[in-house]
DRENMI-132159 format. One record per residue (C-alpha): residue in three letters; x, y, z. Coordinates in nm, 3 decimals. Example, Ala and Ser with C-alpha at 12.3 -4.5 7.8 and 13.67 -1.06 7.14 Angstrom:
REM residues 2
+--------+---------+---------+---------+
| residu |       x |       y |       z |
+--------+---------+---------+---------+
|    ALA |   1.230 |  -0.450 |   0.780 |
|    SER |   1.367 |  -0.106 |   0.714 |
+--------+---------+---------+---------+
***
This chain:
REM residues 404
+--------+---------+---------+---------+
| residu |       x |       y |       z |
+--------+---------+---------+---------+
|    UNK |  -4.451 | -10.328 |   4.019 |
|    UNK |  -4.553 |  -9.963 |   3.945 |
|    UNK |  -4.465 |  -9.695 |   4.173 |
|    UNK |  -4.807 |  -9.612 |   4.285 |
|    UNK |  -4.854 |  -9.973 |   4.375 |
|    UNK |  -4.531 |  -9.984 |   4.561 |
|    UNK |  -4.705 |  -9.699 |   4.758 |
|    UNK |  -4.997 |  -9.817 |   4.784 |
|    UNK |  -4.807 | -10.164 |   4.931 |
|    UNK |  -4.619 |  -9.973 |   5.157 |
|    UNK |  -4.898 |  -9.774 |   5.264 |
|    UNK |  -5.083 | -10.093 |   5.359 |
|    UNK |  -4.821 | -10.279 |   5.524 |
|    UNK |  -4.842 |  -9.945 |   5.764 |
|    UNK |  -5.179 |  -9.973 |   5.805 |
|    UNK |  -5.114 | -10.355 |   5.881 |
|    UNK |  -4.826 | -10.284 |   6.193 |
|    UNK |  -5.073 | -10.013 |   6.368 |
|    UNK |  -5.363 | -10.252 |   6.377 |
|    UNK |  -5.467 | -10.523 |   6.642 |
|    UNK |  -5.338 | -10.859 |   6.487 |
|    UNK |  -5.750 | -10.920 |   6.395 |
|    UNK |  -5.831 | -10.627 |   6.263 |
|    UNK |  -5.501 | -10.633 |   6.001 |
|    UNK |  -5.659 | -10.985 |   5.902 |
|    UNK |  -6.039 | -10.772 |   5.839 |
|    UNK |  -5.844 | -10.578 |   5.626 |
|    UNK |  -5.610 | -10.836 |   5.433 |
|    UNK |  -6.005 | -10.987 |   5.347 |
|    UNK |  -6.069 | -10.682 |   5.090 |
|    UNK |  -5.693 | -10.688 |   4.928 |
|    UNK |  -5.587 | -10.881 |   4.626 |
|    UNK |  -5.359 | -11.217 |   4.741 |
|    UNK |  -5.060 | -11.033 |   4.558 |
|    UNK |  -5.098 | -10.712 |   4.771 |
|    UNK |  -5.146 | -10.886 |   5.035 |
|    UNK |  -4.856 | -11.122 |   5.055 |
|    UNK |  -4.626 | -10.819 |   4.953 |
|    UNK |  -4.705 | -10.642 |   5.252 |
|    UNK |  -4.716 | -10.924 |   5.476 |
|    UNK |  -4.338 | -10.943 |   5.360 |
|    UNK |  -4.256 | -10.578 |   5.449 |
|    UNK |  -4.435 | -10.557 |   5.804 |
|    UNK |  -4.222 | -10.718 |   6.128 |
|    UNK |  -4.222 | -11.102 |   6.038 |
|    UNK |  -4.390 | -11.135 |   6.429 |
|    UNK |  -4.683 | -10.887 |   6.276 |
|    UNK |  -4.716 | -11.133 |   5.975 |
|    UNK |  -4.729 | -11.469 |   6.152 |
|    UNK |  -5.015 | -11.323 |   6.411 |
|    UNK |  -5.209 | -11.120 |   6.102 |
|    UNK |  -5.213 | -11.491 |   5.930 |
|    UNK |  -5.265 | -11.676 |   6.228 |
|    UNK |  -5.608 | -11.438 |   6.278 |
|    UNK |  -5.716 | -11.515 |   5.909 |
|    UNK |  -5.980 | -11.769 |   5.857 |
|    UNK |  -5.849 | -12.108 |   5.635 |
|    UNK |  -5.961 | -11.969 |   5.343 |
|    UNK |  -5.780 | -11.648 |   5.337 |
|    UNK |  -5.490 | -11.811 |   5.432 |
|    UNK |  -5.478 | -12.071 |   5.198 |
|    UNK |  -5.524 | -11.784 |   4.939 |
|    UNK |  -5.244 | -11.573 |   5.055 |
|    UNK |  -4.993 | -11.861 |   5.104 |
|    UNK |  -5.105 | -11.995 |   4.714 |
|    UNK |  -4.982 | -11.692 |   4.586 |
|    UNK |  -4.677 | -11.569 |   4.799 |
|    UNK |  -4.323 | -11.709 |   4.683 |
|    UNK |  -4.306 | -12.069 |   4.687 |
|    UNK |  -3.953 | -12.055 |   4.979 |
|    UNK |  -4.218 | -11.793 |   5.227 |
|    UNK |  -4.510 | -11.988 |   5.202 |
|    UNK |  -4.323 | -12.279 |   5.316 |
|    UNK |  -4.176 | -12.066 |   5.599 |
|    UNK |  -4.513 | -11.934 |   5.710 |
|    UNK |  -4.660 | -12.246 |   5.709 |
|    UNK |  -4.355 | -12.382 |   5.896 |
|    UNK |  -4.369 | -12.069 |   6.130 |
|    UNK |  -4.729 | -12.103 |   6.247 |
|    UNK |  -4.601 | -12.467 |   6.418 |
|    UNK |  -4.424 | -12.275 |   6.700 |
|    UNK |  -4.581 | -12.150 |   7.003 |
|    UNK |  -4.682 | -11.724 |   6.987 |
|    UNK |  -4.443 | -11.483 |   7.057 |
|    UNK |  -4.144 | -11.711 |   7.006 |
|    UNK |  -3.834 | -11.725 |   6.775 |
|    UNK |  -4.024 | -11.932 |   6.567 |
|    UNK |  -4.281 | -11.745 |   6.468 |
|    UNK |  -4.031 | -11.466 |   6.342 |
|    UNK |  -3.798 | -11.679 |   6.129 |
|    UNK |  -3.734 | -11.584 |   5.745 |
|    UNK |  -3.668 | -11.819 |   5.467 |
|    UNK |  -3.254 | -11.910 |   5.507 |
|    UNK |  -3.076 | -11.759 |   5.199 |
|    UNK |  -2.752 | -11.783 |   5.066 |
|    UNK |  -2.687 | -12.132 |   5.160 |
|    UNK |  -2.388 | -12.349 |   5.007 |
|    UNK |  -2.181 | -12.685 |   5.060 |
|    UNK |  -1.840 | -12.641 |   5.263 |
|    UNK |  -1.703 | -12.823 |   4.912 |
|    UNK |  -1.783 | -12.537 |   4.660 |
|    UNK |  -1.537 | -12.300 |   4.570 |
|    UNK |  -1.491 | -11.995 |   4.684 |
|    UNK |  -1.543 | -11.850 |   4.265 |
|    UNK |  -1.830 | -12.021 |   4.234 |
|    UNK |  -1.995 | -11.875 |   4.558 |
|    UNK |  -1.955 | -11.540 |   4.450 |
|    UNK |  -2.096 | -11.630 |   4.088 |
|    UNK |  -2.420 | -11.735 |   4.293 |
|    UNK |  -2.406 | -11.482 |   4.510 |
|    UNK |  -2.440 | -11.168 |   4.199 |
|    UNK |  -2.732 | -11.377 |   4.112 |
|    UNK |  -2.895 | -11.418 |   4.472 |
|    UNK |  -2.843 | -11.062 |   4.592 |
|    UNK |  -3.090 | -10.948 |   4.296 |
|    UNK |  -3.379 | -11.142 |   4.428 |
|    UNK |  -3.268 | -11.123 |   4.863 |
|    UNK |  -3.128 | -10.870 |   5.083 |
|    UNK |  -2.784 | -11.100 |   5.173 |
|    UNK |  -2.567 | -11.010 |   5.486 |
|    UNK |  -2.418 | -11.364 |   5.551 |
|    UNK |  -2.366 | -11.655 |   5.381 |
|    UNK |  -2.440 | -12.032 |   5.533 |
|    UNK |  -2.272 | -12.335 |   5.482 |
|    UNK |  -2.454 | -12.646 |   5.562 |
|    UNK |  -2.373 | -13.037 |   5.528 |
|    UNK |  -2.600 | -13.239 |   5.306 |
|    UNK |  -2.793 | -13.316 |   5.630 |
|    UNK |  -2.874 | -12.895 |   5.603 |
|    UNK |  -2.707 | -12.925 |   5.964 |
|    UNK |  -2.541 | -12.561 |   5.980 |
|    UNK |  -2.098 | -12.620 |   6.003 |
|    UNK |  -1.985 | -12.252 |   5.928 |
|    UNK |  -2.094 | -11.905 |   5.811 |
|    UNK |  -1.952 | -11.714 |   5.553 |
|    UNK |  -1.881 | -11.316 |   5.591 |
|    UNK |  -1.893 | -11.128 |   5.239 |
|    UNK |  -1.574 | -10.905 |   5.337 |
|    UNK |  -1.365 | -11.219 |   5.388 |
|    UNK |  -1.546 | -11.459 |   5.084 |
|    UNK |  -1.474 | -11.152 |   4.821 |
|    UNK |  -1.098 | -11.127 |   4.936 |
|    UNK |  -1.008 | -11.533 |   4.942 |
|    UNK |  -0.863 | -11.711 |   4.696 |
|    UNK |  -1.159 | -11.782 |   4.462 |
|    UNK |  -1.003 | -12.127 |   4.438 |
|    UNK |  -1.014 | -12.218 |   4.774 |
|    UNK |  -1.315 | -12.380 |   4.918 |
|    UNK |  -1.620 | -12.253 |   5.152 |
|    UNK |  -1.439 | -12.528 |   5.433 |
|    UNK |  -1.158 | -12.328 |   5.439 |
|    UNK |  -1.280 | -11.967 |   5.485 |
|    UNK |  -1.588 | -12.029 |   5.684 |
|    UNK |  -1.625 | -11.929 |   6.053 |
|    UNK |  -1.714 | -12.226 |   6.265 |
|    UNK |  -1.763 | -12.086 |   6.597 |
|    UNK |  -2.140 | -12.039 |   6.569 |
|    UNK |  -2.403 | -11.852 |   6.752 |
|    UNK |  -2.795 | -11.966 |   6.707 |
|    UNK |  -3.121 | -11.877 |   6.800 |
|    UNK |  -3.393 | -12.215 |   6.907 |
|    UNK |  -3.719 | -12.155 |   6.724 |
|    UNK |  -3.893 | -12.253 |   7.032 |
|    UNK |  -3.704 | -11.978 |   7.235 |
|    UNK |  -3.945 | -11.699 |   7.365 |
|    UNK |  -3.854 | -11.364 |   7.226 |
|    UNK |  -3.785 | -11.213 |   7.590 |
|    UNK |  -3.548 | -11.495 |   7.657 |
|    UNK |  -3.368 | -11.447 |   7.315 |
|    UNK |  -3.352 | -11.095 |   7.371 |
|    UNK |  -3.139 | -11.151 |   7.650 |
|    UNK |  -2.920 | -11.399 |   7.485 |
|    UNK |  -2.852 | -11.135 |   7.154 |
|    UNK |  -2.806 | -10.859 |   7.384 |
|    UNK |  -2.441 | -10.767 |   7.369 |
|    UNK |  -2.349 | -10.959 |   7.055 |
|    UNK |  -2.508 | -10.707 |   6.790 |
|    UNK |  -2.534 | -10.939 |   6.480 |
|    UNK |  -2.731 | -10.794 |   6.165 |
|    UNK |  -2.859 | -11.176 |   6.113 |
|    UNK |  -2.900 | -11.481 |   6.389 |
|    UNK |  -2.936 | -11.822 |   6.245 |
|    UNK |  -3.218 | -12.024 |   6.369 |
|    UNK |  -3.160 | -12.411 |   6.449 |
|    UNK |  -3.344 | -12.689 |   6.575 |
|    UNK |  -3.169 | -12.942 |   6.818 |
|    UNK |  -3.004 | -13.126 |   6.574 |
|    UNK |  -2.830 | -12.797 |   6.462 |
|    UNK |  -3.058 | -12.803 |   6.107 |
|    UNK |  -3.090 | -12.422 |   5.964 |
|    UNK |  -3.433 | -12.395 |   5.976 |
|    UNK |  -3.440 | -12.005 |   5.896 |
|    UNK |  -3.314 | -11.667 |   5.957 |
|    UNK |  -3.401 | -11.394 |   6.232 |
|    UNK |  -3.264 | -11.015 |   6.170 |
|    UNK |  -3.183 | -10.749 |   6.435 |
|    UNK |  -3.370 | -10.515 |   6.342 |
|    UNK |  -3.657 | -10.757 |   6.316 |
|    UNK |  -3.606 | -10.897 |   6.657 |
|    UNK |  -3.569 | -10.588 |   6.836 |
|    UNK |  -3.869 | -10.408 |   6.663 |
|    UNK |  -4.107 | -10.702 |   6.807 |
|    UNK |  -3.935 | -10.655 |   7.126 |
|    UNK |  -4.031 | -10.297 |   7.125 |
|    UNK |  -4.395 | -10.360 |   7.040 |
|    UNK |  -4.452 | -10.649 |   7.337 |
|    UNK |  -4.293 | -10.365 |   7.550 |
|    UNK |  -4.560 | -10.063 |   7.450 |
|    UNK |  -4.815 | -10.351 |   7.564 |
|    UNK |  -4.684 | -10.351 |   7.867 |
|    UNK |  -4.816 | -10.034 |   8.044 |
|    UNK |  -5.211 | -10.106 |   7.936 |
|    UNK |  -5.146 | -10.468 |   8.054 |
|    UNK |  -5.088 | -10.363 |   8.354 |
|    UNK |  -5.425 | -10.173 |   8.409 |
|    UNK |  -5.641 | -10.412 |   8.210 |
|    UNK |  -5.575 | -10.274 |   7.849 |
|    UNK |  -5.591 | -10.583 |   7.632 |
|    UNK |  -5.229 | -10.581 |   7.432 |
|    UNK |  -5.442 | -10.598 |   7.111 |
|    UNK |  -5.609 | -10.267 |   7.144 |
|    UNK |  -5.519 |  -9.952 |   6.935 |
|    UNK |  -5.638 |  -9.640 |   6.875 |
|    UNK |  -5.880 |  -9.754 |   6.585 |
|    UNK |  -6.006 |  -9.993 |   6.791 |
|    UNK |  -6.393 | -10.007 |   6.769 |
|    UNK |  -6.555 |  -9.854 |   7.026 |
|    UNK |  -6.770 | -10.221 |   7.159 |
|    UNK |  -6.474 | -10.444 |   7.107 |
|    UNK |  -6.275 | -10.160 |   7.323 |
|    UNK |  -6.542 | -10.206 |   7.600 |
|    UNK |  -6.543 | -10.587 |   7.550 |
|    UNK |  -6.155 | -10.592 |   7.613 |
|    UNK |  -6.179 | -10.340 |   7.914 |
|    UNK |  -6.466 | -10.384 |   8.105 |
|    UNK |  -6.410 | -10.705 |   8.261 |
|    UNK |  -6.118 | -10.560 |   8.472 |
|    UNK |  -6.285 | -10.286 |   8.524 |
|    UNK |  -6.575 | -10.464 |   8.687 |
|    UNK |  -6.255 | -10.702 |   8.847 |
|    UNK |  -6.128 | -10.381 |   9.026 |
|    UNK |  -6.499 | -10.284 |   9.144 |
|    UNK |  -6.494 | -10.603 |   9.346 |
|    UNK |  -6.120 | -10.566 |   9.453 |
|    UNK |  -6.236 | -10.201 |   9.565 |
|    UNK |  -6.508 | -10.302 |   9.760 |
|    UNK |  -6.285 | -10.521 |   9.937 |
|    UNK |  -6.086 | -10.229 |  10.049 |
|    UNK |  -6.410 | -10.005 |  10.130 |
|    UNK |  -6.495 | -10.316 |  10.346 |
|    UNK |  -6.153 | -10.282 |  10.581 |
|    UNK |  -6.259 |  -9.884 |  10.581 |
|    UNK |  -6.616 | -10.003 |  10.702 |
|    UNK |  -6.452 | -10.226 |  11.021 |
|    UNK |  -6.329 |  -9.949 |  11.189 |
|    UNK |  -6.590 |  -9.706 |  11.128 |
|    UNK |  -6.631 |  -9.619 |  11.503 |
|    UNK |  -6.310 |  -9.508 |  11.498 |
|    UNK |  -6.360 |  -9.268 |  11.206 |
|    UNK |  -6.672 |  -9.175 |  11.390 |
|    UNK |  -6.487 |  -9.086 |  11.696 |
|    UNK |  -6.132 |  -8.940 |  11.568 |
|    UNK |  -6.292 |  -8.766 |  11.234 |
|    UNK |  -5.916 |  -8.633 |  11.136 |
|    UNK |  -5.812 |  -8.964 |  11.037 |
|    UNK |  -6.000 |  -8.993 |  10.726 |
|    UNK |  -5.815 |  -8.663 |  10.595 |
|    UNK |  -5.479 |  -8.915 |  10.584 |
|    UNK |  -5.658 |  -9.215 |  10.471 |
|    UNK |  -5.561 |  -9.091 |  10.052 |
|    UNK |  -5.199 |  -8.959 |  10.221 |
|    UNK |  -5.097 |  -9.355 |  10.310 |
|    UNK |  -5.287 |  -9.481 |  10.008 |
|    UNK |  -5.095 |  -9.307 |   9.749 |
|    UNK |  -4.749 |  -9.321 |   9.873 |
|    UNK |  -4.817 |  -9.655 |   9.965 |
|    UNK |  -4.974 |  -9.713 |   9.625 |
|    UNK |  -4.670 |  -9.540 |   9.442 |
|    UNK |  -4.395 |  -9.753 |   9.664 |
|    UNK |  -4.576 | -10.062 |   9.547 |
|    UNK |  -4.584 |  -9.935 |   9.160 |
|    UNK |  -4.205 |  -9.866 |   9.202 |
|    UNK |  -4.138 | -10.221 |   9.291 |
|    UNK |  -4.347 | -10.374 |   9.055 |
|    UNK |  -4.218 | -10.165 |   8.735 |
|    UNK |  -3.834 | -10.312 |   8.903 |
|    UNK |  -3.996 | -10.629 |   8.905 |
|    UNK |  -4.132 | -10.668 |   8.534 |
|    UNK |  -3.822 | -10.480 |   8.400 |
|    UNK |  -3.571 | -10.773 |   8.541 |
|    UNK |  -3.831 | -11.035 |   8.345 |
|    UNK |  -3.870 | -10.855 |   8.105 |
|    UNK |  -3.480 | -10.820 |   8.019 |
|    UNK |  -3.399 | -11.168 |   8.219 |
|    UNK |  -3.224 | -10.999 |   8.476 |
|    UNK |  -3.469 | -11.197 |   8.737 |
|    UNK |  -3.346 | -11.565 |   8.730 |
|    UNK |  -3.482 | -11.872 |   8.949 |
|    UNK |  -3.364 | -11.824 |   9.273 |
|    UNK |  -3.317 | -11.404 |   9.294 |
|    UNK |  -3.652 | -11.390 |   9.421 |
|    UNK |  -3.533 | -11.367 |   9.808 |
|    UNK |  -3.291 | -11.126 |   9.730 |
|    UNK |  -3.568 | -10.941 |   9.534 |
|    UNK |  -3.797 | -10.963 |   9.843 |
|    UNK |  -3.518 | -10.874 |  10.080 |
|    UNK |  -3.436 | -10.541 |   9.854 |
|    UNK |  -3.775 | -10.394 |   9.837 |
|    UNK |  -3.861 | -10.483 |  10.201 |
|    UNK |  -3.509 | -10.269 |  10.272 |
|    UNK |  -3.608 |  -9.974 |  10.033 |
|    UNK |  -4.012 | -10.005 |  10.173 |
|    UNK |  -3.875 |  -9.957 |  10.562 |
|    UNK |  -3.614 |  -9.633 |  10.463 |
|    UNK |  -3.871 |  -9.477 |  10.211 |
|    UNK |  -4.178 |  -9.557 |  10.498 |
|    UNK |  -3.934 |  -9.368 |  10.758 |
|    UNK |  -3.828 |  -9.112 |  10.584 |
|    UNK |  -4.220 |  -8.974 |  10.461 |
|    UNK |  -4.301 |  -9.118 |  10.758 |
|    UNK |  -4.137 |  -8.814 |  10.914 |
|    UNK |  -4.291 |  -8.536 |  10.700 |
|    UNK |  -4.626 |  -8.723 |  10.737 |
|    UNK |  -4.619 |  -8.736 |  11.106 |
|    UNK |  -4.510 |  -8.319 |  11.084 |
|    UNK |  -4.792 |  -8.265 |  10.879 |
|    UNK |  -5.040 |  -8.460 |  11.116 |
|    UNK |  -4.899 |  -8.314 |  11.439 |
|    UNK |  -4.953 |  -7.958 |  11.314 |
|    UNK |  -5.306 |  -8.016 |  11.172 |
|    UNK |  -5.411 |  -8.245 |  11.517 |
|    UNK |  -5.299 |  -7.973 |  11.719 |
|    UNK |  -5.460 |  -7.661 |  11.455 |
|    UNK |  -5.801 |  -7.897 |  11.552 |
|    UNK |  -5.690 |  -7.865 |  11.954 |
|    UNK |  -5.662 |  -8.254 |  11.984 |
|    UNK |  -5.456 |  -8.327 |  12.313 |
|    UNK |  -5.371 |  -8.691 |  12.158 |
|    UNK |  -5.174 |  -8.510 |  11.833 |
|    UNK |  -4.840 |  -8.670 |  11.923 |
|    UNK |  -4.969 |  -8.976 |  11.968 |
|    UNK |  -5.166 |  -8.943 |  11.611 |
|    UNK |  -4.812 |  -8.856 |  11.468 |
|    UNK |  -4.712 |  -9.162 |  11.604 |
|    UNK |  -4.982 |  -9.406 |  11.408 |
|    UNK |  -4.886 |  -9.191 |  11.085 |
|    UNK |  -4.564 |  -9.254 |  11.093 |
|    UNK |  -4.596 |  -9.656 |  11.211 |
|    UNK |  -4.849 |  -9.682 |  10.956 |
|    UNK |  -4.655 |  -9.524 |  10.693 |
|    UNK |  -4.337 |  -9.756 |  10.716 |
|    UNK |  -4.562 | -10.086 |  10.778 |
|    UNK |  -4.737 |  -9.986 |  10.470 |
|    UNK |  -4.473 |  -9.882 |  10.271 |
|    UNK |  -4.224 | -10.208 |  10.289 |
|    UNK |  -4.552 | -10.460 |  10.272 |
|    UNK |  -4.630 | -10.252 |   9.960 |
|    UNK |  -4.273 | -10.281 |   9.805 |
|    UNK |  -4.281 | -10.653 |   9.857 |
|    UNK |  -4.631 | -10.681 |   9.736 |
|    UNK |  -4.530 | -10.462 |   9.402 |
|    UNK |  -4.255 | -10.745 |   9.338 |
|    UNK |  -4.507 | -11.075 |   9.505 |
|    UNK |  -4.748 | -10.978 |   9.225 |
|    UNK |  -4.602 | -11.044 |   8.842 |
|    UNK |  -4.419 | -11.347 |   8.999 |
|    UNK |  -4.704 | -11.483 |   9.140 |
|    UNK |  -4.906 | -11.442 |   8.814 |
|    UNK |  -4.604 | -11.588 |   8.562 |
|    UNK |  -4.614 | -11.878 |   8.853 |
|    UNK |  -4.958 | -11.959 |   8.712 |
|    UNK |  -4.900 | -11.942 |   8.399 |
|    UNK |  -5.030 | -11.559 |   8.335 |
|    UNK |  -4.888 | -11.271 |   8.188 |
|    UNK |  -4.723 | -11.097 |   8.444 |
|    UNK |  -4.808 | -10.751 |   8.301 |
|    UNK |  -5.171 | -10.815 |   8.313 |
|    UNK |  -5.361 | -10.609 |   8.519 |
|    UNK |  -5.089 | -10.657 |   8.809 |
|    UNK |  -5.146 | -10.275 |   8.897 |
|    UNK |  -5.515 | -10.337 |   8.975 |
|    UNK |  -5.393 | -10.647 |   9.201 |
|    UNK |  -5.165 | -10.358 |   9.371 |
|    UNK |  -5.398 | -10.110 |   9.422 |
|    UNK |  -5.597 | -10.309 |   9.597 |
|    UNK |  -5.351 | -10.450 |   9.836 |
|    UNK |  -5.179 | -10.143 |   9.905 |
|    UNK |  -5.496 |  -9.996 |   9.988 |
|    UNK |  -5.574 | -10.272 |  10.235 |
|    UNK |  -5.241 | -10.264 |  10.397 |
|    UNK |  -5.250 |  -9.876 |  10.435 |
|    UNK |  -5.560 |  -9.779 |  10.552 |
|    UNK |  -5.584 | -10.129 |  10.719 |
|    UNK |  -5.258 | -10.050 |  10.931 |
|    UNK |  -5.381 |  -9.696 |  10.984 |
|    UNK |  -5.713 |  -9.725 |  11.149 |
|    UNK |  -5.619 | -10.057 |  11.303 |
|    UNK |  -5.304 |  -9.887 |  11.500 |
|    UNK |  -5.559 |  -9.548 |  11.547 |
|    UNK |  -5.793 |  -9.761 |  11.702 |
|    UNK |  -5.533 |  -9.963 |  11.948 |
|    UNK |  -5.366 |  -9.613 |  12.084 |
|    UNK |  -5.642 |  -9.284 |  11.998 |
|    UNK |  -5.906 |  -9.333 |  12.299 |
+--------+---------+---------+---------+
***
């Protein structure tokens, strides 16, 4: 390959990472098959599987025809597993030997392997390809070259499940640090290879997702984006949160009277909305961190609960305070004999608000990975909404109990 078409590969397979997973497969359509599968092989193996998963059979068929007989296989293999799992990321195993060849004649293949593959570790399977022991280069280079791959191998092995979702393997590769993971099936057959780098790089793209998930942005989405498939992607939630806001300009509408009557309320109806709103956020941003890193395991939701109805009372009491200040001096600046007593509801409201809204920020992403949703998606709109309920809810409800 000629420099200028290694640049021009490399310069594709960029293109490829920074596009949705359907647009990249738009513009694999124009490229020639060999282009194509070379920069398939450069790009994050997760970005490959969902680039071919988008392409049509044809295109597909094409690219896997003239990729490397070992990746095709492993693409094709890949594709089985569900999205977004261990699976889908798995590279063709390499360096695989017999725990009867010698350790001479491993090396021999090895000077020949490491010309064609990037090698870190070495595998040593049975003739079932179930995985016994792996072999590390410092220790294979300083055996005896007549010993065999039994004898030097490391048996104590750690492996990845290709049906494993990426969040939960995450977790499990967390503080082990390994440059390679081996991927097996029940049985214990190799069935391919995960890297690192690899698995932490797709970890780090679900994660940049998250933040536009949680207001509706579809995870596909990027900049170059076109304009009406942007608006396609978006404006359902937006027209979600128009209902879910009319629900909370319906609450405002019960107690109208009561605006009517006591006019400085409505000047602390955004106050308890937005720290209510931002106690909410805080939870659920503590929530989908713990599932996101599998701190939050079956069962810690009580104690989750318990925690942000804790830091929603001391957080409500202590604004509370500076709210209820700020309401006594401005009820009293409009000569209102009831200003205590207004300071009061602030500061009642303001602690109700604030520990229903911590629960409700952690109530939310469970509920939706309960029913099978992402728990990112859109959950902020969902908490919007209820906090503004709750607030301004509690507010005019308690105004209209105690303010004649």
């Amino acid at each position: 390959m000629s420099m200028t078409s290694t640049t021009d590969t490399i310069q594709l397979a960029d293109e490829l990472s920074q596009r949705a997973p359907h647009e990249a497969a738009e513009l694999l359509e124009m490229q020639d098959d060999d282009v194509a599968v070379q920069a398939l092989e450069i790009v994050n193996p997760m970005v490959s599987q969902q680039i071919l998963h988008e392409l049509d059979d044809r295109r597909r068929a094409e690219i896997l025809a003239a990729a490397p007989v070992e990746t095709a296989h492993q693409w094709m293999s890949n594709l089985e597993y569900p999205e977004d799992s261990i699976g889908w990321m798995m590279e063709p195993p390499v360096a695989v030997f017999r725990p009867h060849m010698t350790v001479g004649d491993t090396i021999e293949a090895l000077r020949k392997l490491t010309k064609k593959a990037f090698i870190t570790y070495g595998y040593v399977t049975d003739e079932q390809n179930v995985l016994i022991g792996v072999l590390v280069m410092r220790d294979l280079m300083l055996s005896d070259p007549a010993r065999t791959l039994g004898d030097v191998m490391y048996t104590n092995l750690f492996t990845l499940s290709p049906e494993m979702a990426l969040t939960d393997a995450m977790t499990a590769v967390l503080n082990r640090h390994i440059p390679v993971y081996p991927v097996c099936d029940r049985q214990g057959h190799l069935l391919g290879l995960v890297r690192g780098q690899d698995l932490f790089e797709a970890r780090a793209i679900e994660l940049s997702a998250q933040p536009g998930a949680m207001v509706g942005v579809n995870e596909e989405e990027r900049l170059g984006t076109p304009v009406k498939r942007s608006l396609w992607m978006r404006h359902p939630w937006l027209q979600v949160n128009l209902v879910t806001a009319f629900a909370a300009g319906a609450v405002v509408g019960l107690f109208q009277d009561t605006l009517d009557r006591v006019v400085i309320l409505a000047a602390f109806l955004p106050i308890l909305a937005g720290q209510s709103g931002n106690t909410g956020c805080q939870a659920l941003a503590v929530c989908l961190r713990g599932l996101t890193l599998g701190d939050l395991r079956s069962g810690d939701e009580g104690r989750l609960f318990w925690k942000e109805a804790v830091l929603g009372f001391w957080n409500g009491v202590l604004v509370g305070l500076v709210a209820a200040v700020g309401m006594l001096v401005y009820a009293m600046m409009n000569s209102r004999p009831d200003a205590l007593i207004l300071a009061g509801v602030v500061f009642a409201a303001m602690v109700v608000s604030c520990v229903v809204s911590g629960i409700s920020g952690a109530l939310i992403p469970l509920t939706l990975r309960r029913f099978g949703a992402d728990p990112a998606t859109a959950s902020s709109i969902f908490l919007t909404t209820a906090t503004d309920i709750i607030s301004m809810g509690t507010f005019l409800a308690l105004a209209t109990a105690f303010v004649k």
